[in-house]
N, C-alpha and C positions, 0 to 999 in steps of 0.2 A: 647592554643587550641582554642580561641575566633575567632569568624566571621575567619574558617578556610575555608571555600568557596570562598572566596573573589578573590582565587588566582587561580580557574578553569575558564575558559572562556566558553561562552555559546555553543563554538564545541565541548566543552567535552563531553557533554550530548547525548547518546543515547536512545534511547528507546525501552523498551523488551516488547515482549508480551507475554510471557509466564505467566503471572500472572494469576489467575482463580476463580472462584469464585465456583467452587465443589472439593471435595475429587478427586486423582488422583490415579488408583491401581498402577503406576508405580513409587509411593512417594520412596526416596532413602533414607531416614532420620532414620539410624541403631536405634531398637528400645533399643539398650542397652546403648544408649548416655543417661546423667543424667543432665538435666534443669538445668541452675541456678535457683534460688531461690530470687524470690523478696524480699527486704528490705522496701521499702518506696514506694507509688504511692502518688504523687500529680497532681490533678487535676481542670483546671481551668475554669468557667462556669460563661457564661453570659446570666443572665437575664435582662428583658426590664418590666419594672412596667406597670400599666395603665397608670402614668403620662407621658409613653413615655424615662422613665430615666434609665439609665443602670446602672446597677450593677454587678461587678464581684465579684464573690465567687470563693475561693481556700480552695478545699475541700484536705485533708494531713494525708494518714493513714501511721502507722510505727509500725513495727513488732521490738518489745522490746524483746532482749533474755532472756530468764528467766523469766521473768516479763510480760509478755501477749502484750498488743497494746494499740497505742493511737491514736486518731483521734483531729484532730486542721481544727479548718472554722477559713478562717479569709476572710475580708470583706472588699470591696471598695480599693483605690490606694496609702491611706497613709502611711508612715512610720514612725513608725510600728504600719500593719493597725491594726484596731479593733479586737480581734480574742474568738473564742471559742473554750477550750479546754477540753479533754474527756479522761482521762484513762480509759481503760476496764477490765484491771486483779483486782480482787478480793484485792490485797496485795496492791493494787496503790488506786481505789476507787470502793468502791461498789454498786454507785448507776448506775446501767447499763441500766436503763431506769427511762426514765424523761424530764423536762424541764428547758429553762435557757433565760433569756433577757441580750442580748448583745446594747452597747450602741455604736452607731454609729455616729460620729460627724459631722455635714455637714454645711457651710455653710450659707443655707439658712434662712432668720428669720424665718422662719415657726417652727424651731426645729430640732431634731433629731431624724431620722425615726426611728421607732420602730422595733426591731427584735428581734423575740422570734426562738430559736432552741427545735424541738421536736425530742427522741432518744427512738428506743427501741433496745439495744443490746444484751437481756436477752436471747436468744438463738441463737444468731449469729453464721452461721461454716464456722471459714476463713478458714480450709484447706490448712493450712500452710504458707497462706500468710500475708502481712501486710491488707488488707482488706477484708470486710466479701463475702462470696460467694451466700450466701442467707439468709434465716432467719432474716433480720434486719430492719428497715426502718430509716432515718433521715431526717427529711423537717425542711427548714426555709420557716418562716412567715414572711415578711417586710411589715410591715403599714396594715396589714391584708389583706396582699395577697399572697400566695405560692410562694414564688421564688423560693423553689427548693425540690426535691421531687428524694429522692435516696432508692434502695432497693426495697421488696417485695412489697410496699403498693402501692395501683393504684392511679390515681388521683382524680378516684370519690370516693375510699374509704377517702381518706386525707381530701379531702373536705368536708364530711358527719362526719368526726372525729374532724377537727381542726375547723368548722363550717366560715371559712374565711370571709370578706364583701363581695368577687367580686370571680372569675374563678382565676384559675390557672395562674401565669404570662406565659412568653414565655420563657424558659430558655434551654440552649445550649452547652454541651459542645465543648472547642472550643481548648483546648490543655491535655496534658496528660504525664506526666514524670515519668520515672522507672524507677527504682536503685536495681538492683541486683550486689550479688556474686556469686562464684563458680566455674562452669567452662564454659567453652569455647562456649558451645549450651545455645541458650537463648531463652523462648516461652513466647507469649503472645496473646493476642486477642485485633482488636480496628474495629470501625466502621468509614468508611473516610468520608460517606456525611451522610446527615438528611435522616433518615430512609431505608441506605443501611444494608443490611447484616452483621455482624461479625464475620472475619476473623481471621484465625490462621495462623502467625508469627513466627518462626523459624530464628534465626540468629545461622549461624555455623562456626567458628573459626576451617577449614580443616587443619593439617599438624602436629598436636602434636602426638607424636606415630604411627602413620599411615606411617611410608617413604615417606612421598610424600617432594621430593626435593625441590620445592617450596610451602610454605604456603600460603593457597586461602580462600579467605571468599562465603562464598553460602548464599543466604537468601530464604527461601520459602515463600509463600504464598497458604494457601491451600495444604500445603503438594508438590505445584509445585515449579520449580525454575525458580523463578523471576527474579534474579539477581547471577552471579559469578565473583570475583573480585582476579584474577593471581597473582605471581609475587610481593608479598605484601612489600616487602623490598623496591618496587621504588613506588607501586600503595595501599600507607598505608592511602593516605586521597583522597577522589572521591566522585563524585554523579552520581547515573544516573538517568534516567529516567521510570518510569512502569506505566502502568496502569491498577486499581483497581477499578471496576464497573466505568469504561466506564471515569473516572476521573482520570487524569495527577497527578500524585506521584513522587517527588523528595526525590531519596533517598540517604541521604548522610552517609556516614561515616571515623572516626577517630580511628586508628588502632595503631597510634603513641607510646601511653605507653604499649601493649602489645608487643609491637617488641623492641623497644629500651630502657624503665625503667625496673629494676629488678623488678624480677615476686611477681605480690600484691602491687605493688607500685602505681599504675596508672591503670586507666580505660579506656575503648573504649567507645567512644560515637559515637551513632548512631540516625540517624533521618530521618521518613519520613514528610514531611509535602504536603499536597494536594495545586494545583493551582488554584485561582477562573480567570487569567487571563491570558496573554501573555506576559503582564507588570510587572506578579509576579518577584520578586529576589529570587535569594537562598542565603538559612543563614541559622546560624546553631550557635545559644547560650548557651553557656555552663551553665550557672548557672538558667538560668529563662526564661521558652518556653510559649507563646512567650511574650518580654517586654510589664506589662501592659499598659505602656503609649500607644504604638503602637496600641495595640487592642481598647483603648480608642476611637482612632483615626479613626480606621476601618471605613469601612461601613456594618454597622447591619445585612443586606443581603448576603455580602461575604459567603458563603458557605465554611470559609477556617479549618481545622483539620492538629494540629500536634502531632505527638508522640515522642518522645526524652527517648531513652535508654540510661542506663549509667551502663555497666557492668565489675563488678573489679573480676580476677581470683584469686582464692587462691592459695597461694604458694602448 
């Protein structure tokens, strides 16, 4: 299922404009369909220190059945990087707020940057999912300066709280991965540029139960359709093109183990990821969106956002 793009040519590409950025009264999306259910969100966020040095954090929550949730930071490009790890049920660990110094190895004679994590998840409501919905906050410190500031708290309250040397650093996030089960309809929400909107996401798996002689995919945006994909037996891997505030969207998807592996066997992945150029490629990696070497590489200013779904149906 790896770099499955590779094998579209750039006429494949159309582009929709149906995409929108308000509610639409003519949404088609039957309200007795039943979401899948997120399992995991990981996500990957780059900050830039004072000294100008980047750092990536991969923030990783997961919904434990039974057993409540856990959240894992892990830090910078090595293998296997540095990490901070957080059980949150009562029966795994009980200290649901607090703090911790993670040691980060680097390099440079100077030492090893200093990083402290602050948590408070003592009233967190994740609403069913693997991460909290409100209620929470979690910030790291690096070398005493904010690199990353998640949840309820603002950033002049963190700063007045964790008392820092310097301002908040600059941090971004810049990919975003989903792992649900369930069935065939799948919802979520993401924001595609620095300080757009956040949109609602709809992916729908049309043809099970429904008579429809051929099975179609639909994707909404806004409750609109953005995207419809016929004929799935010959057109089970594609991308097209949309755009979402006024920004070019490559939407790709892999439909291959829903049509051809026995059912629960195999997952569909999907992905948008945003263009900062003309010169952009399309790709679509299965295991890790996108490689952090490559974002290493980046330039700081690319404006680029990806989301990668990865949804398994139950038998």
């Amino acid at each position: 299922m790896r770099d499955i793009v590779s094998c579209f040519s750039e006429s494949s590409v159309s582009v929709s404009q149906s995409a929108c950025t308000s509610y639409s009264s003519n949404a088609c999306i039957s309200p007795v369909l039943t979401p899948s259910v997120r399992n995991s969100v990981t996500s990957l966020y780059r900050t830039v220190l004072s000294s100008q040095k980047q750092l990536l954090i991969t923030v990783r929550w997961l919904r434990i059945h039974a057993a409540g949730h856990s959240l894992t930071i892990e830090f910078g490009t090595d293998d296997p990087p540095p990490s901070f790890k957080l059980n949150t049920s009562p029966r795994l660990l009980r200290k649901k707020k607090g703090s911790k110094q993670v040691e980060l190895p680097s390099p440079s004679p100077s030492g090893h940057p200093r990083i402290e994590v602050f948590w408070d998840l003592s009233n967190a409501r994740f609403d069913g999912g693997p991460e909290p919905a409100d209620n929470f906050y979690v910030v790291v410190v690096v070398d005493s300066e904010i690199a990353l500031i998640l949840g309820d708290i603002t950033e002049e309250a963190a700063l007045k709280r964790f008392k820092p040397e310097t301002e908040a650093t600059k941090f971004r996030l810049i990919s975003r991965r989903e792992d649900c089960s369930g069935s065939s309809v799948y919802s979520t929400r993401a924001r595609f540029g620095p300080g757009s909107p956040a949109h609602d996401i709809t992916i729908r798996f049309a043809g099970e139960n429904e008579r429809l002689k051929h099975p179609a995919l639909v994707v909404y945006v806004d409750r609109r359709v953005a995207m419809q994909a016929k004929r799935l037996m010959w057109n089970f891997r594609g991308n097209q093109m949309i755009f979402i505030d006024g920004l070019l969207v490559d939407l790709m998807w892999d439909l291959h183990d829903w049509l051809f592996r026995p059912p629960g066997s195999g997952s569909a992945v999907f992905m948008f990821r945003t263009r900062s150029g003309l010169d952009s490629r399309l790709w679509l990696e299965e295991n890790l969106l996108p490689a952090k070497e490559e974002v290493n590489n980046n330039n700081n200013n690319r404006a680029e956002f990806s989301l990668l779904i990865r949804a398994r149906k139950e038998v």
